[in-house]
gemmi code that builds the backbone of each chain (N, CA, C; Angstrom):
import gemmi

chains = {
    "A": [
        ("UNK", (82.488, -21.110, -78.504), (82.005, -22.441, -78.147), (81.634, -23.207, -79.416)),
        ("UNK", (82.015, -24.723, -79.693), (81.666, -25.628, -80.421), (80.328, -25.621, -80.517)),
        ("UNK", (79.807, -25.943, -81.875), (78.369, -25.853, -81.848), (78.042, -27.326, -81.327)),
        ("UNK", (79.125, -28.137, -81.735), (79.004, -29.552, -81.675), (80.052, -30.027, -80.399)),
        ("UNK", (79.428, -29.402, -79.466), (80.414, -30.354, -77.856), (80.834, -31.506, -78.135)),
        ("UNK", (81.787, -31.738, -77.620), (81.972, -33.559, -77.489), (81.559, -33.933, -76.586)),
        ("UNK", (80.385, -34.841, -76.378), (80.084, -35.384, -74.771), (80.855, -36.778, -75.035)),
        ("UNK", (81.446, -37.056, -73.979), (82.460, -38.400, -73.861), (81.135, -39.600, -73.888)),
        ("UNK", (81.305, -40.136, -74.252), (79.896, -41.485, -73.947), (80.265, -42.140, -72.777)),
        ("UNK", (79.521, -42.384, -71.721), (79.200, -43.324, -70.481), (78.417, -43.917, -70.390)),
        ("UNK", (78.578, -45.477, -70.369), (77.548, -45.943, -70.037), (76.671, -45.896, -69.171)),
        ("UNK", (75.319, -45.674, -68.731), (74.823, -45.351, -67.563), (74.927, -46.902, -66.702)),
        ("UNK", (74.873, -48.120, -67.150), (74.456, -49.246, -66.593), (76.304, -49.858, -66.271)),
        ("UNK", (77.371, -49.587, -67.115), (78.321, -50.225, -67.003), (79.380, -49.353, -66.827)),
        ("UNK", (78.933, -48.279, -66.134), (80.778, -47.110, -66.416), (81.776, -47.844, -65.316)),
        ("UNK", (81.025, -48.511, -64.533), (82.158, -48.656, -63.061), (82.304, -50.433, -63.324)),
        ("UNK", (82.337, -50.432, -64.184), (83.055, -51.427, -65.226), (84.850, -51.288, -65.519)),
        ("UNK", (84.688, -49.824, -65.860), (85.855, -49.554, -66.568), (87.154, -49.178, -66.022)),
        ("UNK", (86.718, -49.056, -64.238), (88.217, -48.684, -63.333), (88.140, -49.910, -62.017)),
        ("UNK", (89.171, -50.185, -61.740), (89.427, -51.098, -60.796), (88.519, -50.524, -59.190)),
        ("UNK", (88.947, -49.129, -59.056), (88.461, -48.638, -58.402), (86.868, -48.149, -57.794)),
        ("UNK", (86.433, -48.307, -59.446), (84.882, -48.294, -59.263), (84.160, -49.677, -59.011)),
        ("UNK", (85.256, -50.430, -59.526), (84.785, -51.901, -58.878), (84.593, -51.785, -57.488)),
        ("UNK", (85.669, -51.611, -56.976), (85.634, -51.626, -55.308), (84.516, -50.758, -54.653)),
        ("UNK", (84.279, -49.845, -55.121), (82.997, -48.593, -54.745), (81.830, -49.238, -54.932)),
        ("UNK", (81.749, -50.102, -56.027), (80.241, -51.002, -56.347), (80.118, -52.018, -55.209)),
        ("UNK", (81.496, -52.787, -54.957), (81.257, -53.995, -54.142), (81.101, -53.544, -52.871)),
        ("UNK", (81.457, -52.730, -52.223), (80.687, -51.907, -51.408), (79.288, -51.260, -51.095)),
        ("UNK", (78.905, -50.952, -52.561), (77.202, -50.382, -52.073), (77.150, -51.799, -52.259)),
        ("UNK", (76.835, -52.900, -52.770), (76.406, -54.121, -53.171), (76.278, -54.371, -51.941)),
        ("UNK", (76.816, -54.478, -50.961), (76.751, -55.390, -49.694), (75.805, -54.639, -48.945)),
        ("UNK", (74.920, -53.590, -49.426), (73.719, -53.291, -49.189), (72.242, -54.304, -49.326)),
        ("UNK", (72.778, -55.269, -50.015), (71.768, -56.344, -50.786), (71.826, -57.406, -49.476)),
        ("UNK", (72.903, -58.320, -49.639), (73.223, -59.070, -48.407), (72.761, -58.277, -46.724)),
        ("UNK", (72.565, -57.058, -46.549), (72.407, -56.876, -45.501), (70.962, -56.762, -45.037)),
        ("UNK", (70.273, -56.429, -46.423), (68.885, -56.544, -46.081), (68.625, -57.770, -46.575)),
        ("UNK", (68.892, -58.659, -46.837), (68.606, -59.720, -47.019), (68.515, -60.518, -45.948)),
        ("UNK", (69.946, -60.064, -45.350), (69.621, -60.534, -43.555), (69.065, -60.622, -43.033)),
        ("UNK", (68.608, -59.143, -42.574), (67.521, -58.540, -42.129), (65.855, -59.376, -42.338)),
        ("UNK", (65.653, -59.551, -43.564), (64.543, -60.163, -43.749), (64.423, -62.006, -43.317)),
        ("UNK", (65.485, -62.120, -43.265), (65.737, -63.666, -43.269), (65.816, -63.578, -41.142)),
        ("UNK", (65.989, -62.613, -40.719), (65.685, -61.994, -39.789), (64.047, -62.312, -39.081)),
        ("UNK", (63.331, -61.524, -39.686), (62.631, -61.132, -39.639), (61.235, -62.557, -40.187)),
        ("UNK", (62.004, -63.155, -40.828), (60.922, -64.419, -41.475), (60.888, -65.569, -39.985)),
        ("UNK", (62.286, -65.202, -39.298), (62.235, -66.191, -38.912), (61.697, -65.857, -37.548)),
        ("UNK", (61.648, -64.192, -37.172), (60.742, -64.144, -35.815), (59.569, -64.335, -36.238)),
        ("UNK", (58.743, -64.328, -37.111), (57.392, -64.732, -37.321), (57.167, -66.290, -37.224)),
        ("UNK", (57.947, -66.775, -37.688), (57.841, -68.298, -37.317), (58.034, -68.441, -36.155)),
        ("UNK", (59.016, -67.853, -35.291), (59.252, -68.076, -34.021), (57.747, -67.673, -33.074)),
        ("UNK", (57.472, -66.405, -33.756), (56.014, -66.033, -33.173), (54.570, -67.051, -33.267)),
        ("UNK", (54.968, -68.047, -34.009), (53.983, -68.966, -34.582), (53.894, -70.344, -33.768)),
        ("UNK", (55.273, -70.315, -33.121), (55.076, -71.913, -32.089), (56.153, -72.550, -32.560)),
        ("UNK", (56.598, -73.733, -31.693), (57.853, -74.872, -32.016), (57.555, -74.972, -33.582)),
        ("UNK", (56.686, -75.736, -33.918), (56.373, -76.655, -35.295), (57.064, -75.537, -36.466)),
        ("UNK", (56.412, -74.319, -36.467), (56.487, -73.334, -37.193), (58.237, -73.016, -37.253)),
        ("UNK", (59.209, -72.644, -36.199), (59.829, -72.300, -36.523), (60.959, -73.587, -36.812)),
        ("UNK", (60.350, -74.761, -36.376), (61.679, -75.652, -36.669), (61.928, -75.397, -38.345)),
        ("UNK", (60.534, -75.779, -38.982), (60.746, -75.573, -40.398), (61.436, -74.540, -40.996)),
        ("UNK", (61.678, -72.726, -39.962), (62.472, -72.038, -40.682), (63.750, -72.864, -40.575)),
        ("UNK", (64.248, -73.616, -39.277), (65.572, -73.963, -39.331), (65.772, -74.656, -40.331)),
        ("UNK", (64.888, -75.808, -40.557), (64.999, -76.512, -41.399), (65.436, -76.170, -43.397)),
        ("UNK", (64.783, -74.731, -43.315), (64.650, -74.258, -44.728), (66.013, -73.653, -44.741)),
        ("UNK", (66.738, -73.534, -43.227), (68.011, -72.882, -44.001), (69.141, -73.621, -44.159)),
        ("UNK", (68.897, -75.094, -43.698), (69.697, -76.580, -43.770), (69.574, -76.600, -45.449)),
        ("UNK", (68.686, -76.101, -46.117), (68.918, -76.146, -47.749), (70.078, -75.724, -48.272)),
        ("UNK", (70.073, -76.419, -49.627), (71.689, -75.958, -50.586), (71.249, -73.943, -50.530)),
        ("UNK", (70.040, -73.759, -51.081), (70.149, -72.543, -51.264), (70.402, -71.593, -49.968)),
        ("UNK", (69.725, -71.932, -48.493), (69.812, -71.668, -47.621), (71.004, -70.879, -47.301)),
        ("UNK", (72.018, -72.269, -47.340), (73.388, -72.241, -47.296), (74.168, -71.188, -48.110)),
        ("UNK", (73.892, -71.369, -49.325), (74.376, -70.561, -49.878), (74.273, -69.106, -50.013)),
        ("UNK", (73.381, -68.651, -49.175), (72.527, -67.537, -49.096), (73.575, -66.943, -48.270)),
        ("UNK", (73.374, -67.705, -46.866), (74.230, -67.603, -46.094), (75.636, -66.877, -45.894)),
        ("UNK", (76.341, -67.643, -46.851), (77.891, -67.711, -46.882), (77.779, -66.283, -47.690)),
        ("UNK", (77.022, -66.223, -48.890), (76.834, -64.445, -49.568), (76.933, -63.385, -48.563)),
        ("UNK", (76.113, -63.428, -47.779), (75.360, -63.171, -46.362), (76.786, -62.634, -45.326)),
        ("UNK", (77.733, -63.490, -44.986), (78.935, -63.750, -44.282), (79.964, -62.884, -45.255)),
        ("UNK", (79.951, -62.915, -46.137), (81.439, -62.722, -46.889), (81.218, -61.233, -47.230)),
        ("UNK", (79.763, -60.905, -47.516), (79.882, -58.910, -47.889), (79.487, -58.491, -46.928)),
        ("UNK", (79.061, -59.014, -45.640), (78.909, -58.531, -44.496), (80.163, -58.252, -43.587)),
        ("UNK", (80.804, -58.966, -43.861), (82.535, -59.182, -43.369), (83.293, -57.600, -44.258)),
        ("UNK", (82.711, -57.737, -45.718), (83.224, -56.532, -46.637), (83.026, -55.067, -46.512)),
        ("UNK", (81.552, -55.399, -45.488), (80.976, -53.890, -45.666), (81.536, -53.764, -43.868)),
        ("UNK", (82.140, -54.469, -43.161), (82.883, -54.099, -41.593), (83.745, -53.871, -41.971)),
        ("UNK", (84.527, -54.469, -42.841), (86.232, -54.198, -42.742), (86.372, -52.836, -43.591)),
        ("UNK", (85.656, -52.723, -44.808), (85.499, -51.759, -45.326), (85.264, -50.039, -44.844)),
        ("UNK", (84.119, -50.429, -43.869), (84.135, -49.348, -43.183), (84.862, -49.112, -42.029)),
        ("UNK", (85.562, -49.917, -41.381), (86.255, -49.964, -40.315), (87.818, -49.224, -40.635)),
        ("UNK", (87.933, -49.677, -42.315), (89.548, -49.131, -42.908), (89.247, -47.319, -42.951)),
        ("UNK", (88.506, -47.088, -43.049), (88.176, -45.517, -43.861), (87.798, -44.754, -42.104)),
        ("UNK", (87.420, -45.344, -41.416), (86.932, -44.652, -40.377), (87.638, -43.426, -39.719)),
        ("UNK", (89.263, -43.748, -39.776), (90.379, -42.827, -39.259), (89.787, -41.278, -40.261)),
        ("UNK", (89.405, -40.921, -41.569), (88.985, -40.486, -42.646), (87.595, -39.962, -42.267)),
        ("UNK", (86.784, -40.838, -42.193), (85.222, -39.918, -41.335), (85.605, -39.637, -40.549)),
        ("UNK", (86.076, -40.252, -39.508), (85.929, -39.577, -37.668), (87.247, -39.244, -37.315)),
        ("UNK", (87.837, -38.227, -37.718), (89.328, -37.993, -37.273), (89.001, -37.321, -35.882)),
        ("UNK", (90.039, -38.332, -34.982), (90.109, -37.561, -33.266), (91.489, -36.810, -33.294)),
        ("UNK", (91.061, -35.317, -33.354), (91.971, -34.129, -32.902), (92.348, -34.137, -31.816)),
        ("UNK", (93.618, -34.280, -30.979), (94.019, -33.999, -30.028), (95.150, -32.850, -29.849)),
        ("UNK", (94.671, -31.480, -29.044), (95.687, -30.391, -29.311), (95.506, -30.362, -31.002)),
        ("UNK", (97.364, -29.935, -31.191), (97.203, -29.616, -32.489), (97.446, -31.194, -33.530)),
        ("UNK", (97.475, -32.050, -32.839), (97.975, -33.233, -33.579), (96.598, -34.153, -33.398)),
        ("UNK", (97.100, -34.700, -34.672), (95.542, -35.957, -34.943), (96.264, -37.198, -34.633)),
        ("UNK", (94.899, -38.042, -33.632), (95.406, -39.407, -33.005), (95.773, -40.168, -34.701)),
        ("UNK", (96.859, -40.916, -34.432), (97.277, -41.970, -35.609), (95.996, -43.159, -36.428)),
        ("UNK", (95.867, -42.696, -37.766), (94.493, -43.657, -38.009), (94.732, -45.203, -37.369)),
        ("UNK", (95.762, -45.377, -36.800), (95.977, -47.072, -36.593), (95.054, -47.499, -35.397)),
        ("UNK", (95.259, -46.283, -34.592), (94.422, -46.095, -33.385), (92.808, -46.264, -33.333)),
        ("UNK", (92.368, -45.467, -34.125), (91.506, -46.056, -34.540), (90.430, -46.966, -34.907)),
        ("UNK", (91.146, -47.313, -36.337), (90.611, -48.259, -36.809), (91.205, -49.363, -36.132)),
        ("UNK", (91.735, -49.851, -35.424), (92.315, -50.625, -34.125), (90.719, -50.943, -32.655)),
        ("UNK", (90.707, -49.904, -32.404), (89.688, -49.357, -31.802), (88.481, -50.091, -32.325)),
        ("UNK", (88.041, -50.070, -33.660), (87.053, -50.474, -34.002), (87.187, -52.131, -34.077)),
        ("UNK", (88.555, -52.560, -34.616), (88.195, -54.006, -34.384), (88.178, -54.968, -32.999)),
        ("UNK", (88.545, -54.230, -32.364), (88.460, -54.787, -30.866), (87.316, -54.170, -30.201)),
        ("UNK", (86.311, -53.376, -30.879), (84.899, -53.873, -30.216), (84.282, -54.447, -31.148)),
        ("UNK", (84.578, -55.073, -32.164), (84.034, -55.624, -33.183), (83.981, -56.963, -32.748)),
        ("UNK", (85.469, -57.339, -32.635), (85.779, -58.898, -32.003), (85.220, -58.955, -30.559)),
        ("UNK", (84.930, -57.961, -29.996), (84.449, -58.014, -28.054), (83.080, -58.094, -28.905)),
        ("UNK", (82.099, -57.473, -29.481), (80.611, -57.966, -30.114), (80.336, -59.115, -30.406)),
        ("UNK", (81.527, -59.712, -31.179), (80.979, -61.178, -32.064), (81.118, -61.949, -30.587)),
        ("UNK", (82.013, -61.738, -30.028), (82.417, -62.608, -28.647), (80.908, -62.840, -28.241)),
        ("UNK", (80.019, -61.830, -27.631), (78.882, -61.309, -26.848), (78.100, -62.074, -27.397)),
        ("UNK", (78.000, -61.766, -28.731), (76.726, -62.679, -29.225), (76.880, -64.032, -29.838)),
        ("UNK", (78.291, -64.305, -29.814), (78.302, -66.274, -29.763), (78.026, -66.529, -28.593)),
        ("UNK", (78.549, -65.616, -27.374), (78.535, -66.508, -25.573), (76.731, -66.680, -25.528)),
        ("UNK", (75.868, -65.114, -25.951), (74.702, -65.034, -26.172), (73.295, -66.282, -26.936)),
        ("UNK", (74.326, -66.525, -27.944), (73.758, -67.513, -28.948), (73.885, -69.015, -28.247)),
        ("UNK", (74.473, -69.154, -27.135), (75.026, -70.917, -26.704), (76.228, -71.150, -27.391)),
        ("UNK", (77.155, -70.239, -28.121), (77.863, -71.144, -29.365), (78.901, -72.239, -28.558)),
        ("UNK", (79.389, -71.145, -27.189), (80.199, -71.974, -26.218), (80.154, -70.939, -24.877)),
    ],
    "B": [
        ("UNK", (66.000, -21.603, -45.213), (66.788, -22.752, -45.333), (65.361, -23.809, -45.777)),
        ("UNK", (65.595, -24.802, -47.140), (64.446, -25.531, -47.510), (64.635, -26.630, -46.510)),
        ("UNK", (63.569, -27.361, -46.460), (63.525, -28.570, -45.332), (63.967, -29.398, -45.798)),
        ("UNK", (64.835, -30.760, -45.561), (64.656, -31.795, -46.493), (64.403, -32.748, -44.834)),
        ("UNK", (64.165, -33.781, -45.903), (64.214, -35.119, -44.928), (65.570, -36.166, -45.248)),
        ("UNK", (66.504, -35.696, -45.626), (67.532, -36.222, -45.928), (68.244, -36.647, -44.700)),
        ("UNK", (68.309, -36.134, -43.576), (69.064, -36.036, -41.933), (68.432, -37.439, -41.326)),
        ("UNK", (66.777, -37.914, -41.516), (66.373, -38.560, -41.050), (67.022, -39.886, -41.614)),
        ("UNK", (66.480, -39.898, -42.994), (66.958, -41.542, -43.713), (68.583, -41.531, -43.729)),
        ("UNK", (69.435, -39.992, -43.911), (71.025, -40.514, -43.570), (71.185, -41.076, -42.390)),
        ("UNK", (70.713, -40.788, -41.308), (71.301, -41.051, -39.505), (70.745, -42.418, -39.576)),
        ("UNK", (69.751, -43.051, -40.157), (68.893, -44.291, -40.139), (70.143, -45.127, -40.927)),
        ("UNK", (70.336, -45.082, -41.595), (71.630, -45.476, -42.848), (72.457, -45.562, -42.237)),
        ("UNK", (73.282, -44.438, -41.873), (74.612, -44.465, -40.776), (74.725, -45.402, -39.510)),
        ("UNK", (73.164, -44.972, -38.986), (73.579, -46.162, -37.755), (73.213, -47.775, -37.655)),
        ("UNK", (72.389, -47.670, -38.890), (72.376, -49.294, -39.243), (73.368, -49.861, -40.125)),
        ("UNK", (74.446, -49.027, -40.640), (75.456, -49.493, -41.119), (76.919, -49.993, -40.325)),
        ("UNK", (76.420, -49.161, -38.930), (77.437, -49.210, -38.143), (76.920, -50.449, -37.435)),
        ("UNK", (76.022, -50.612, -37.164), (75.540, -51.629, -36.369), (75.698, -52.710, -37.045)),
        ("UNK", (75.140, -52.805, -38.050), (75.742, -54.014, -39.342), (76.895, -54.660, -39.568)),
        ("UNK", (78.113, -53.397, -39.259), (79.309, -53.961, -39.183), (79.620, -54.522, -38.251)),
        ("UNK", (79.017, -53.970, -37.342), (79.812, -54.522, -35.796), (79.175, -55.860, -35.861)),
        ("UNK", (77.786, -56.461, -35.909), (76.883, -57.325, -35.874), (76.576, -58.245, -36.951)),
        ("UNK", (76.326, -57.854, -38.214), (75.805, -58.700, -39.241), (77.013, -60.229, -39.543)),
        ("UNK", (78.034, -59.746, -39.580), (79.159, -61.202, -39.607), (78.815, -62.183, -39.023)),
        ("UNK", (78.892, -61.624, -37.395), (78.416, -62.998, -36.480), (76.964, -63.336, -36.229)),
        ("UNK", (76.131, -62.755, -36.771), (74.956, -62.954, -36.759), (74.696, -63.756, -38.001)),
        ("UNK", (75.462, -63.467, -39.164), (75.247, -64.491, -40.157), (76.021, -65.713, -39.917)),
        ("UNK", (76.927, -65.823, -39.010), (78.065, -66.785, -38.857), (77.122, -67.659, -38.069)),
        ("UNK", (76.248, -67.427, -36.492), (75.356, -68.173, -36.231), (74.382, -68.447, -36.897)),
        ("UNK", (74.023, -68.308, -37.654), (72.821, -68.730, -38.482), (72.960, -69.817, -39.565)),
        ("UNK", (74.763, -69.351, -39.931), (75.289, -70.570, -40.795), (75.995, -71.829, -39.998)),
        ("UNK", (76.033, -71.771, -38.645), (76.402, -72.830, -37.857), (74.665, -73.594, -38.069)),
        ("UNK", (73.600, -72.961, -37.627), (72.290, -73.445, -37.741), (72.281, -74.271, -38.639)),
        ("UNK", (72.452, -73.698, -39.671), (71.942, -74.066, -41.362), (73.338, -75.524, -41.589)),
        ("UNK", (74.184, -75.577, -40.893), (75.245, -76.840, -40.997), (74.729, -78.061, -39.960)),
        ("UNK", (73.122, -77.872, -39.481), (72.624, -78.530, -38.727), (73.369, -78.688, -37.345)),
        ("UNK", (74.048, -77.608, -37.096), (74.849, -77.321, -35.487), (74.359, -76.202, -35.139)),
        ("UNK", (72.793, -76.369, -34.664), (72.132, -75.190, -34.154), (72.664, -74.898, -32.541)),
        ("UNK", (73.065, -73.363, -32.548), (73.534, -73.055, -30.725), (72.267, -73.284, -30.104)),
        ("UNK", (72.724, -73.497, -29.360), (71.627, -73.488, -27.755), (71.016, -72.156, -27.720)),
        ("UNK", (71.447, -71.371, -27.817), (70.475, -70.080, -27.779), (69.463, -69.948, -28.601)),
        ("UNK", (68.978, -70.561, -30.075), (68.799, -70.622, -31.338), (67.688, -71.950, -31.253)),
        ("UNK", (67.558, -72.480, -30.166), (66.558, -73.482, -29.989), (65.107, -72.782, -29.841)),
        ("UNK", (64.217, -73.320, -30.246), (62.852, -72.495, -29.783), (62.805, -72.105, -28.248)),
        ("UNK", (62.602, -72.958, -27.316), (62.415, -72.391, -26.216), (63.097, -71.331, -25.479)),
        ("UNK", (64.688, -71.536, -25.913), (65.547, -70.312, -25.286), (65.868, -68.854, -26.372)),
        ("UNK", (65.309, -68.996, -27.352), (65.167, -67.838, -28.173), (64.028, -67.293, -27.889)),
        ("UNK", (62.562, -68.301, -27.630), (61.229, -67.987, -27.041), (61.684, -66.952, -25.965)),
        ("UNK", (61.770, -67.494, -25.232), (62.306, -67.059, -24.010), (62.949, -65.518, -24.246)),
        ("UNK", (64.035, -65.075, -25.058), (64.533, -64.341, -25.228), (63.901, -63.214, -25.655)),
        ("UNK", (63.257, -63.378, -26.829), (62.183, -62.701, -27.630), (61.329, -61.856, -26.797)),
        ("UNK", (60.791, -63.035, -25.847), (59.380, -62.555, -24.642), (60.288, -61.230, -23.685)),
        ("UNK", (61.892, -61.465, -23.169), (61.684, -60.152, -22.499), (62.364, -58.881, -23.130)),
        ("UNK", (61.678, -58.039, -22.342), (61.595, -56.572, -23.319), (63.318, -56.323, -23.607)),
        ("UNK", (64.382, -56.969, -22.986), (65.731, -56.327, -23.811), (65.739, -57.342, -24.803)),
        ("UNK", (65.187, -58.648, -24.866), (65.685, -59.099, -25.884), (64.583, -58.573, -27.556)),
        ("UNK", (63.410, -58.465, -26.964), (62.858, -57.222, -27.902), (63.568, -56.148, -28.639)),
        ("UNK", (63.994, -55.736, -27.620), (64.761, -54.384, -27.749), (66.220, -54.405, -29.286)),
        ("UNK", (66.628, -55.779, -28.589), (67.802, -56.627, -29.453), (67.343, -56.750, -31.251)),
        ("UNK", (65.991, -57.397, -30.968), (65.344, -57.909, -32.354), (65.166, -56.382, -32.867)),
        ("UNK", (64.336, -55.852, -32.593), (63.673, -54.356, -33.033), (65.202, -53.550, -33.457)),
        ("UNK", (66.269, -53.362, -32.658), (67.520, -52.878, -33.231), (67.920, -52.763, -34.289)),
        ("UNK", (68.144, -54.355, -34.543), (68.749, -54.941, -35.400), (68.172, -55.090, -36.720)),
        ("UNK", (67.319, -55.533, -36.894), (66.251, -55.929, -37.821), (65.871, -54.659, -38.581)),
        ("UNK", (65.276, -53.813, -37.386), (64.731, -52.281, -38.447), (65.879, -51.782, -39.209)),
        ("UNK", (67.089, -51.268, -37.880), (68.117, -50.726, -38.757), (68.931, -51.308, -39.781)),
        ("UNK", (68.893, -52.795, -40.035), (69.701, -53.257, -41.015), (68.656, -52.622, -42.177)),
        ("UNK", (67.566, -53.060, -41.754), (66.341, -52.580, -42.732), (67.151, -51.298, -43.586)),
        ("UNK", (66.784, -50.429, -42.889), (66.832, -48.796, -43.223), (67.889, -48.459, -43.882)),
        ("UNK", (69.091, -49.200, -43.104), (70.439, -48.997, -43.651), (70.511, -49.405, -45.379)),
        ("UNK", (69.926, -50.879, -45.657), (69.882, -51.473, -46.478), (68.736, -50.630, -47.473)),
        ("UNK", (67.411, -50.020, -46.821), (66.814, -49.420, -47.853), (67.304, -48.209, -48.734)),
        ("UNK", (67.941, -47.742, -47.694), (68.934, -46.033, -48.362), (69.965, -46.453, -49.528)),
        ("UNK", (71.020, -47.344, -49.330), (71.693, -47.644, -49.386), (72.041, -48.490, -50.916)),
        ("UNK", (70.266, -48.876, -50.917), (69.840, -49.301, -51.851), (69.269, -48.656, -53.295)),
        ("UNK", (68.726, -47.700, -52.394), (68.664, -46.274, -53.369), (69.957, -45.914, -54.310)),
        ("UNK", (70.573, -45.627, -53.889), (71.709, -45.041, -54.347), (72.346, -45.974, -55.599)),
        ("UNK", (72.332, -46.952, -55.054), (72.957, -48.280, -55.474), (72.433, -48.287, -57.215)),
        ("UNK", (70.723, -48.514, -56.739), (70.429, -48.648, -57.778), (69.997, -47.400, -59.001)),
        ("UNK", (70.334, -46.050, -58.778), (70.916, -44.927, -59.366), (72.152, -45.234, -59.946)),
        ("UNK", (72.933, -45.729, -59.314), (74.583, -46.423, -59.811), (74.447, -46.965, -61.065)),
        ("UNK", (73.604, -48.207, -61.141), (73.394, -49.117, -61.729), (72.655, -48.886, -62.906)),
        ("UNK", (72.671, -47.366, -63.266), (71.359, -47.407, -64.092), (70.104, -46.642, -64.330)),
        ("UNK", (69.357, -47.158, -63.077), (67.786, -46.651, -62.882), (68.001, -45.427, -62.178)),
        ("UNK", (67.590, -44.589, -63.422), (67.456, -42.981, -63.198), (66.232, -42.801, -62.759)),
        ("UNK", (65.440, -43.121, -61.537), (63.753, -43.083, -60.931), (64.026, -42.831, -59.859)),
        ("UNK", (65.178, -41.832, -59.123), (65.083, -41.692, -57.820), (63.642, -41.853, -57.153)),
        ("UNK", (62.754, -40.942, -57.683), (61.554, -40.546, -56.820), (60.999, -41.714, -56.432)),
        ("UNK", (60.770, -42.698, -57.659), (60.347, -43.412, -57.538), (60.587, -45.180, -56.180)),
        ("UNK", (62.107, -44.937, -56.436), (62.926, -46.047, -56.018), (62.632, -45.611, -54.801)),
        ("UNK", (62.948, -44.263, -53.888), (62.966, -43.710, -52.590), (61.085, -44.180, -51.966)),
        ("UNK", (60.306, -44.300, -52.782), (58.856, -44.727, -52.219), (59.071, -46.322, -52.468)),
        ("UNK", (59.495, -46.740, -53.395), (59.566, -48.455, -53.025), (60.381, -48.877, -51.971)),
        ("UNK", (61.797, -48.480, -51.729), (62.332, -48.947, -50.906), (62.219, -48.411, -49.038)),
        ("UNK", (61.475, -47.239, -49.225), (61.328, -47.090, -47.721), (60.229, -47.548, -47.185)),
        ("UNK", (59.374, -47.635, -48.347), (57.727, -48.364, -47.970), (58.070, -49.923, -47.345)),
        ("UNK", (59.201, -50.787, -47.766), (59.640, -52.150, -47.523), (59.816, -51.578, -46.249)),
        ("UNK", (61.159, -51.311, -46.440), (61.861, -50.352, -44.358), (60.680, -50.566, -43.875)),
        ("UNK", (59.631, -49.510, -44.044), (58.644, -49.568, -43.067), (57.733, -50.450, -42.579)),
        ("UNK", (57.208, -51.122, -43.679), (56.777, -52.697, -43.633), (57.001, -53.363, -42.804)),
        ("UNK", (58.532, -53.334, -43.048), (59.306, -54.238, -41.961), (59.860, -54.262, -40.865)),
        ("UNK", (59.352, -52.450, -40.305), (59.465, -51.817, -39.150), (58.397, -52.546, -38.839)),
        ("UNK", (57.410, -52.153, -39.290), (55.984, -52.473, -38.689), (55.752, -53.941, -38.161)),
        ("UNK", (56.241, -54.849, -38.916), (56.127, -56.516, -38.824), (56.395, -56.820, -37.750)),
        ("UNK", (57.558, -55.898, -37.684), (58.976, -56.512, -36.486), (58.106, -56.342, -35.277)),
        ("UNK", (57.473, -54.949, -35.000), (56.819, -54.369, -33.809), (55.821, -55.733, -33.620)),
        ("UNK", (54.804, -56.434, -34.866), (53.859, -56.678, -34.553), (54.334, -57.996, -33.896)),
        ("UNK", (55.468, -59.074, -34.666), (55.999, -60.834, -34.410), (56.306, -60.316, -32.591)),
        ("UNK", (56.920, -58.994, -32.179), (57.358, -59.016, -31.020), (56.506, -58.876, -29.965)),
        ("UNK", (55.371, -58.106, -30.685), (54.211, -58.048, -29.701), (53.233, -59.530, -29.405)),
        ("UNK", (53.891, -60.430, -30.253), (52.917, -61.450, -30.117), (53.413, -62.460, -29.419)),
        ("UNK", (54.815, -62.240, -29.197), (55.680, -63.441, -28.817), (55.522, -63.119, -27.151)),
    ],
}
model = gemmi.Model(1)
for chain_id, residues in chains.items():
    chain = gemmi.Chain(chain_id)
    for i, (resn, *xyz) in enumerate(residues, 1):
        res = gemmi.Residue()
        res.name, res.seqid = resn, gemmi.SeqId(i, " ")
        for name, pos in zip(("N", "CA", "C"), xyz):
            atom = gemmi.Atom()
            atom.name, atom.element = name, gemmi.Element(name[0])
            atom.pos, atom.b_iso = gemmi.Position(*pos), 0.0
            res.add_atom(atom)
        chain.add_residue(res)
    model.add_chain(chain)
structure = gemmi.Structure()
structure.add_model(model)
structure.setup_entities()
């Protein structure tokens, strides 16, 4: 054995910098941020709601802001990343064995977007949207 | 076999991630119809009031809210190990203490409504 190993240098703060692939693995945990962010923006606004009309118009009102908005659309776009994302890989976690043959991942992840799209349905009819 | 508590905060993670997917899009999608000053009818005080007050729509808020929580606190952990900050111990007491916080909140806005 070398007295003097070579340890390769990694950055601890920037290694998944350096492959396309670790990009995609980051933008994935990332949409951990946007989801609790939700959550809290969630959560701000049942307390206002818990507070009376006056109280919560102003949450509506605070999210009619540029930043609001923009929060928002962050909010929409890695939330969209972290469904489709997990919805592609699912055939991969949850493989359904049938006999000796495995159902086709299309099946699947198929499966998942048509209760995905039957959910959003539920909670626009839910919300008034139409 | 040592104990961990790892089973608890993964299944908390897992199923608020699943729920997230299925849910968080259109839940942010109504909120950004709100915020374009085209608030739904459901989203008005009185019929969200309304909603809030009975126990499934409780049930709805408390779901959603904790588990995005949880999902987002684990999730977050890791993340920020990724990124850098070698303080597991540490990060795992900041971020589940929030989770819980915000378990707790949720219980209390619903009990009041």
């Amino acid at each position: 054995m070398s007295r003097n190993p070579y340890v390769r240098p990694v950055s601890k703060t920037g290694w998944w910098l350096k492959q396309p692939r670790y990009m995609r693995y980051m933008s994935r945990e990332v949409t951990c941020i946007f989801i609790g962010a939700l959550a809290m923006l969630m959560l701000w606004g049942l307390k206002r709601l818990s507070e009376g009309p006056a109280a919560y118009e102003t949450f509506l009102a605070s999210l009619r802001s540029p930043p609001g908005v923009l929060m928002l659309l962050l909010i929409l776009a890695f939330s969209v990343h972290n469904a489709t994302s997990w919805f592609n890989v699912t055939p991969k976690a949850m493989p359904v064995q049938i006999g000796e043959e495995f159902l086709a991942g299309k099946y699947i992840v198929g499966a998942h977007y048509a209760v995905w799209l039957l959910a959003s349905l539920v909670v626009l009819l839910m919300a008034g949207v139409f | 076999m040592a104990k961990s508590n790892k089973p608890i905060f993964w299944s908390l993670f897992a199923a608020g991630g699943t729920l997230a997917a299925f849910l968080a899009p259109v839940l942010a999608l109504v909120l950004l119809l709100a915020a374009f000053g085209r608030v739904p009818s459901g989203l008005g005080y009185e019929q969200l009031h309304a909603f809030a007050a009975h126990w499934f729509g409780k049930l709805c808020f408390l779901g959603v809210i904790t588990l995005f929580l949880w999902h987002a606190a684990h999730r977050l952990r890791v993340t920020l190990h990724d990124f850098g900050l070698r303080q597991d111990a540490k990060v795992a007491v900041v971020v589940y203490l929030v989770a819980a916080a915000g378990t707790v909140l949720t219980v209390l806005y619903l009990v009041r409504i």
